[in-house]
Biotite code that builds the C-alpha atoms (Angstrom):
import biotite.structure as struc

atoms = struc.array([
    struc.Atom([47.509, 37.592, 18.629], chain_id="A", res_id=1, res_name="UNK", atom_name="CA", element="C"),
    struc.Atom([48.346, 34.815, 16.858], chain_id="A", res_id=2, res_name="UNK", atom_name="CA", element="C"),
    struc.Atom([46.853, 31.983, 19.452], chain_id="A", res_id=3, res_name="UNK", atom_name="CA", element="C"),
    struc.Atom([43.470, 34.206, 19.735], chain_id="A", res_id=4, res_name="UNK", atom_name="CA", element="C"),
    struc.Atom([43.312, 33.749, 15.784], chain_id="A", res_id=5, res_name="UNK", atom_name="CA", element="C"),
    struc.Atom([43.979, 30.377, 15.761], chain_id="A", res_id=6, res_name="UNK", atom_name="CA", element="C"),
    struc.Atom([41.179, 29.561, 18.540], chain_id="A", res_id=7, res_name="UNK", atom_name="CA", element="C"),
    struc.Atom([39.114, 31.566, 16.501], chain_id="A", res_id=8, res_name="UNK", atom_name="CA", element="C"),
    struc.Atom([39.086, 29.550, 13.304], chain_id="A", res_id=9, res_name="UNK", atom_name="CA", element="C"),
    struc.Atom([39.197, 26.360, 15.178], chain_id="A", res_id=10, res_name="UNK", atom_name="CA", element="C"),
    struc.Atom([36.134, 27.710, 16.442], chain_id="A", res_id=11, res_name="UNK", atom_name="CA", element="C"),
    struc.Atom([34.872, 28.222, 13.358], chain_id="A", res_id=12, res_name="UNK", atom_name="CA", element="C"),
    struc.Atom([35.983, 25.301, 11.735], chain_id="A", res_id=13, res_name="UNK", atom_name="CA", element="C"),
    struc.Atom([33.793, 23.625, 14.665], chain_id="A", res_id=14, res_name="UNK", atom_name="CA", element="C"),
    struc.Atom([30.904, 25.308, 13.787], chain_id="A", res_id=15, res_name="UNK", atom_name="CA", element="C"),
    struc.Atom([31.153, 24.353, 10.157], chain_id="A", res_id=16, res_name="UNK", atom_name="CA", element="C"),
    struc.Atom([31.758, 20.799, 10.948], chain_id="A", res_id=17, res_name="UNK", atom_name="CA", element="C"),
    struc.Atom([28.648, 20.935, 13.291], chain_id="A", res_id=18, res_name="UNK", atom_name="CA", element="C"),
    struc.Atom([26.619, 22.691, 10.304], chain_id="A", res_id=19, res_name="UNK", atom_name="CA", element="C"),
    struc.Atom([28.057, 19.929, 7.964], chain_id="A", res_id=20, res_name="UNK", atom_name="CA", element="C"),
    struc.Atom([27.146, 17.579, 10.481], chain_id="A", res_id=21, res_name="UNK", atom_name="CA", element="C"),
    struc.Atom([23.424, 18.544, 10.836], chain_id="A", res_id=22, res_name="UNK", atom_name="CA", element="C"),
    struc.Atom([23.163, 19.240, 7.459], chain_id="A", res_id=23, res_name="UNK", atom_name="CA", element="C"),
    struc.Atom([24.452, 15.385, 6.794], chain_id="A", res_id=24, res_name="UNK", atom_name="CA", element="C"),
    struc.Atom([21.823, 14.281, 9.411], chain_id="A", res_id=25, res_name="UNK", atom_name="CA", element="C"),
    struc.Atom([18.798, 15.968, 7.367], chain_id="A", res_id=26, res_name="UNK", atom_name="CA", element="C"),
    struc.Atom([19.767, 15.387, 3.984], chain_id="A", res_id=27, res_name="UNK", atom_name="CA", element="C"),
    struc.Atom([19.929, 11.558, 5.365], chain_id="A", res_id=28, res_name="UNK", atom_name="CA", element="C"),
    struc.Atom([16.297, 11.535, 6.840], chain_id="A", res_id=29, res_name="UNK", atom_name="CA", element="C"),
    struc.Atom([14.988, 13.244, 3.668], chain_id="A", res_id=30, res_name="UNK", atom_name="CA", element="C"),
    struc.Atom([16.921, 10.219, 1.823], chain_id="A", res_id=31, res_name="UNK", atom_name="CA", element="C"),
    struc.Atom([15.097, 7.837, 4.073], chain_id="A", res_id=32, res_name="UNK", atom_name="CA", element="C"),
    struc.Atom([11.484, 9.520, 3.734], chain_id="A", res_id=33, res_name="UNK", atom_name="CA", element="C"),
    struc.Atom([12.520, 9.834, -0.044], chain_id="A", res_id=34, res_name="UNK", atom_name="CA", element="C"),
    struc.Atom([13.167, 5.695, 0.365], chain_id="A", res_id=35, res_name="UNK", atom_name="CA", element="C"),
    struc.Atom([10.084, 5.081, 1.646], chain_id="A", res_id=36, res_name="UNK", atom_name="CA", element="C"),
    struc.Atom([7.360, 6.987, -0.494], chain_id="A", res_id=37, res_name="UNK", atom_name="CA", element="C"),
    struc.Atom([9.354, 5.061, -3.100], chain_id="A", res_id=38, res_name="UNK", atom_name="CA", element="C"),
    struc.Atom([8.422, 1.954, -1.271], chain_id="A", res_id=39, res_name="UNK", atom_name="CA", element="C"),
    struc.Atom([4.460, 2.825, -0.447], chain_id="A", res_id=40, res_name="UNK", atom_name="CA", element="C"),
    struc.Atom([4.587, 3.962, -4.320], chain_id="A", res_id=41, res_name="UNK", atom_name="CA", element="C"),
    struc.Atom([5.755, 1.079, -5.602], chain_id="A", res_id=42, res_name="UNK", atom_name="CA", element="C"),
    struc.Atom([3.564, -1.307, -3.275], chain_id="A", res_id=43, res_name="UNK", atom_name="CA", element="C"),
    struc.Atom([0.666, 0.469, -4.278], chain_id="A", res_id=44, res_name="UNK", atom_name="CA", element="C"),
    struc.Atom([1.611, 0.162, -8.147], chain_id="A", res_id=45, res_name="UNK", atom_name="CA", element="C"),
    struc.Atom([2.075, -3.462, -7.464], chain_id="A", res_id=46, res_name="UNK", atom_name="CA", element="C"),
    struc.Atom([-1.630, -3.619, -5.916], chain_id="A", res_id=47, res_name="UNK", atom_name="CA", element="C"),
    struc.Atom([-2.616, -1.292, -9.004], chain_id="A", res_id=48, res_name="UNK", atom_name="CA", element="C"),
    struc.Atom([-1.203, -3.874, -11.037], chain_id="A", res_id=49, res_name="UNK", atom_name="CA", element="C"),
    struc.Atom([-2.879, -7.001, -9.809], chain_id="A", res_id=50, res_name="UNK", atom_name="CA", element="C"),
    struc.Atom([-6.203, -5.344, -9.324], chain_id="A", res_id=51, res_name="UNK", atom_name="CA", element="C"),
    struc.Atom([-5.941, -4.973, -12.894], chain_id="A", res_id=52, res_name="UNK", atom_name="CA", element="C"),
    struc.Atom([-5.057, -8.318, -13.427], chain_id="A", res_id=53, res_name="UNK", atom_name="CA", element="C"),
    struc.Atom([-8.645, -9.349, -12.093], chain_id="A", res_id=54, res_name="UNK", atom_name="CA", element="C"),
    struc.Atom([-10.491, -6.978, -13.492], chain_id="A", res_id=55, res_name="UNK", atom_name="CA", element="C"),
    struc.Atom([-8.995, -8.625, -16.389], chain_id="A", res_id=56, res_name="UNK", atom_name="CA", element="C"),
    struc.Atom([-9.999, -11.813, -15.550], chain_id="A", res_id=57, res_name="UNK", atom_name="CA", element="C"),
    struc.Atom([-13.120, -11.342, -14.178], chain_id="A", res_id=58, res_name="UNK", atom_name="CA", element="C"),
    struc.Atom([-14.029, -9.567, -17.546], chain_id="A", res_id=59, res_name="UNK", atom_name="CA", element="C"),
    struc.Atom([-12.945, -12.671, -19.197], chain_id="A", res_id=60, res_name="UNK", atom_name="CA", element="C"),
    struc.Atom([-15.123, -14.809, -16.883], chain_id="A", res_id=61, res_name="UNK", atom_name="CA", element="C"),
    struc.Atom([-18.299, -12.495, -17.892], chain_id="A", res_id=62, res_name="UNK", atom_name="CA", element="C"),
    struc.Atom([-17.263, -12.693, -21.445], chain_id="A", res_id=63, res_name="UNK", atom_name="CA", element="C"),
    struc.Atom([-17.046, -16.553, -21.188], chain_id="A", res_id=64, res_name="UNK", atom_name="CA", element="C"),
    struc.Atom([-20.837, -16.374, -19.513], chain_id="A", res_id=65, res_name="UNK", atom_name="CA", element="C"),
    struc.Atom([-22.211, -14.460, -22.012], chain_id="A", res_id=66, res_name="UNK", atom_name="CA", element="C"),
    struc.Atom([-20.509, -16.479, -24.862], chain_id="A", res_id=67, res_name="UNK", atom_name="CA", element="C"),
    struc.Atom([-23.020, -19.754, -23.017], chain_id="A", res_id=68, res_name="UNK", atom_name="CA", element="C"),
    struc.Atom([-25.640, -17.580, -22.600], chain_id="A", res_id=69, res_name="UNK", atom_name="CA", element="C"),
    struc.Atom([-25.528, -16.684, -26.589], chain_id="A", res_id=70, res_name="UNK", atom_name="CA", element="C"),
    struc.Atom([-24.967, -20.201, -27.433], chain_id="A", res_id=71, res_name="UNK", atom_name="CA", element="C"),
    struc.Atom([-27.669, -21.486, -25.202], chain_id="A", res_id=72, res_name="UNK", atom_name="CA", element="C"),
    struc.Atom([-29.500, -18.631, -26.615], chain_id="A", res_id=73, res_name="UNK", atom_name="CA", element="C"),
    struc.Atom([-29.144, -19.859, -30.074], chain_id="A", res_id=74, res_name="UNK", atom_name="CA", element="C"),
    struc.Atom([-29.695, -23.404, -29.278], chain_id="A", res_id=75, res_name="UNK", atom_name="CA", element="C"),
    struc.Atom([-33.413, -21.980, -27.569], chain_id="A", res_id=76, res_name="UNK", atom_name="CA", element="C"),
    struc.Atom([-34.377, -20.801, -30.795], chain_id="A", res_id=77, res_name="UNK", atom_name="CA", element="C"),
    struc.Atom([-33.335, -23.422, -33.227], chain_id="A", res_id=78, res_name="UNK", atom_name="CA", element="C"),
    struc.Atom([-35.530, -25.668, -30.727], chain_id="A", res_id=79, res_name="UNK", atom_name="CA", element="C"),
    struc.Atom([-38.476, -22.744, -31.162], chain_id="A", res_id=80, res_name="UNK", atom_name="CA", element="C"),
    struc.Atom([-38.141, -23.214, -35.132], chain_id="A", res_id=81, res_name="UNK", atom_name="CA", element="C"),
    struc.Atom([-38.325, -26.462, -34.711], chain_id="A", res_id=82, res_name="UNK", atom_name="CA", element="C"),
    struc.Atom([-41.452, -26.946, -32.842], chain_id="A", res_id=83, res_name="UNK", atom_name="CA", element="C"),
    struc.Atom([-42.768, -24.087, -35.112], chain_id="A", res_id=84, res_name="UNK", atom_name="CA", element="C"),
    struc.Atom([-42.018, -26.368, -37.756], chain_id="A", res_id=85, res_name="UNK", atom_name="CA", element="C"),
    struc.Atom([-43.978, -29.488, -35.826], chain_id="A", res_id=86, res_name="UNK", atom_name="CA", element="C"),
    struc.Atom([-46.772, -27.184, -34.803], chain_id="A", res_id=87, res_name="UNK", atom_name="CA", element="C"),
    struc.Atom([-47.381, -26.520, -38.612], chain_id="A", res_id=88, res_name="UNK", atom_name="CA", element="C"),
    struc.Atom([-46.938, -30.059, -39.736], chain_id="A", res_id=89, res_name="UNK", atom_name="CA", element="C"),
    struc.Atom([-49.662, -31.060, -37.204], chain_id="A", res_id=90, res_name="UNK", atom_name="CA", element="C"),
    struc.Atom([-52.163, -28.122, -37.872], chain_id="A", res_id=91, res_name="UNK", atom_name="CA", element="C"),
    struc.Atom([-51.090, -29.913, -41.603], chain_id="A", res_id=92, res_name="UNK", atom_name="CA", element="C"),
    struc.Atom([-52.189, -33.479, -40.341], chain_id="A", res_id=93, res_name="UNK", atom_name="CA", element="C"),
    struc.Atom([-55.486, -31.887, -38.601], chain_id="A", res_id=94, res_name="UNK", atom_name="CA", element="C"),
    struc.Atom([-56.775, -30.674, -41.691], chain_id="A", res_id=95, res_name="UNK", atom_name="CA", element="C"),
    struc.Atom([-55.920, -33.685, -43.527], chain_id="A", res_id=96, res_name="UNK", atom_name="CA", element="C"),
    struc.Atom([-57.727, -35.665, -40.573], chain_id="A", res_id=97, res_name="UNK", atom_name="CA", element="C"),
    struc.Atom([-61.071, -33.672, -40.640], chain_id="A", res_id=98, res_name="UNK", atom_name="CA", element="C"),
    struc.Atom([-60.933, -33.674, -44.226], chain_id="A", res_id=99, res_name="UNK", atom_name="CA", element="C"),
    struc.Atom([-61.156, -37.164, -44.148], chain_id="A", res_id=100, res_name="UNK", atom_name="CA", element="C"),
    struc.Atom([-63.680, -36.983, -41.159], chain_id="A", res_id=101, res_name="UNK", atom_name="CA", element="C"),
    struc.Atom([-65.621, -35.070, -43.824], chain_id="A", res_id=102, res_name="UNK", atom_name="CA", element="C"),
    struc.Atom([-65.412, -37.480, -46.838], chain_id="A", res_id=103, res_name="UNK", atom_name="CA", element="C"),
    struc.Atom([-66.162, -40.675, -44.682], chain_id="A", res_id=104, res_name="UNK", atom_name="CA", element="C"),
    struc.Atom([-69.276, -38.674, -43.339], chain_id="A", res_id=105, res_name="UNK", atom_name="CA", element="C"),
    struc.Atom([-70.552, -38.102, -46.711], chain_id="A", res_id=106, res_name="UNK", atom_name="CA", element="C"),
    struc.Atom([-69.829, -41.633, -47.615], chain_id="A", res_id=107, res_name="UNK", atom_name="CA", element="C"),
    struc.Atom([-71.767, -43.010, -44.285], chain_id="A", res_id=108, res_name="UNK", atom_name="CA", element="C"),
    struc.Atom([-74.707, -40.259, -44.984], chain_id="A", res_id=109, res_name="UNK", atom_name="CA", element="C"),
    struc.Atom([-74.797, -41.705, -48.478], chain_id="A", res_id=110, res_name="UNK", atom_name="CA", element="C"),
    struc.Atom([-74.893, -45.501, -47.543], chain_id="A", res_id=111, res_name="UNK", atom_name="CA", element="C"),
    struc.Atom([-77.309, -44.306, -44.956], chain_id="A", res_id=112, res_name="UNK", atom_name="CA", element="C"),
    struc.Atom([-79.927, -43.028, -47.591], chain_id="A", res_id=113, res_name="UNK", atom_name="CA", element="C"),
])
C-alpha cells in the first residue's frame, strides 16, 4: 500500500539523515584533531625556530670570544718579540760590559807592574 511505502522511505530517509548526521559529527572531530596537530606543529616550528635563533647567537658570542682570544693572542706575542728583542740587546750590553771589565783589567794589571 501506498501509506506502508511512504513510512518506509520516511524511514529510510531517517536513517540517511542519521548516517549524514554521524558522518557530519566525525568528519567534524577529525577537522578539530586535524586543527590541532596543526597547532602543536606549528608551536613546535616556532620553538624550532627560536632555538635556532640562539644557537645562532650563541655561535656569534663564541666567535666574538675567540676573535679576543686571537687578538689577545697576537698582542702576547708581539710583547714575546719584543722582550726577545730586549733580552738580545742586553746579552749585547753584557758583552760590551765585560769587554770593558777586560780592557780596564789589563790597564790596572799594567799600571800595577
Amino acid at each position: 500500500s501506498a501509506a506502508a511505502k511512504s513510512k518506509l522511505l520516511l524511514e529510510e530517509a531517517e536513517q540517511e539523515r542519521t548516517s549524514l548526521n554521524e558522518q557530519r559529527q566525525r568528519t567534524k572531530g577529525e577537522l578539530e584533531a586535524l586543527e590541532k596537530d596543526a597547532s602543536s606543529v606549528m608551536q613546535a616550528f616556532a620553538k624550532k625556530e627560536e632555538a635556532a635563533q640562539l644557537m645562532v647567537q650563541a655561535v656569534s658570542e663564541v666567535q666574538h670570544r675567540i676573535d679576543d682570544v686571537e687578538k689577545s693572542l697576537l698582542e702576547f706575542k708581539k710583547k714575546e718579540v719584543d722582550l726577545e728583542n730586549e733580552k738580545e740587546t742586553l746579552i749585547g750590553l753584557h758583552r760590551t760590559f765585560e769587554s770593558r771589565i777586560a780592557e780596564l783589567r789589563k790597564k790596572i794589571a799594567k799600571v800595577e807592574k
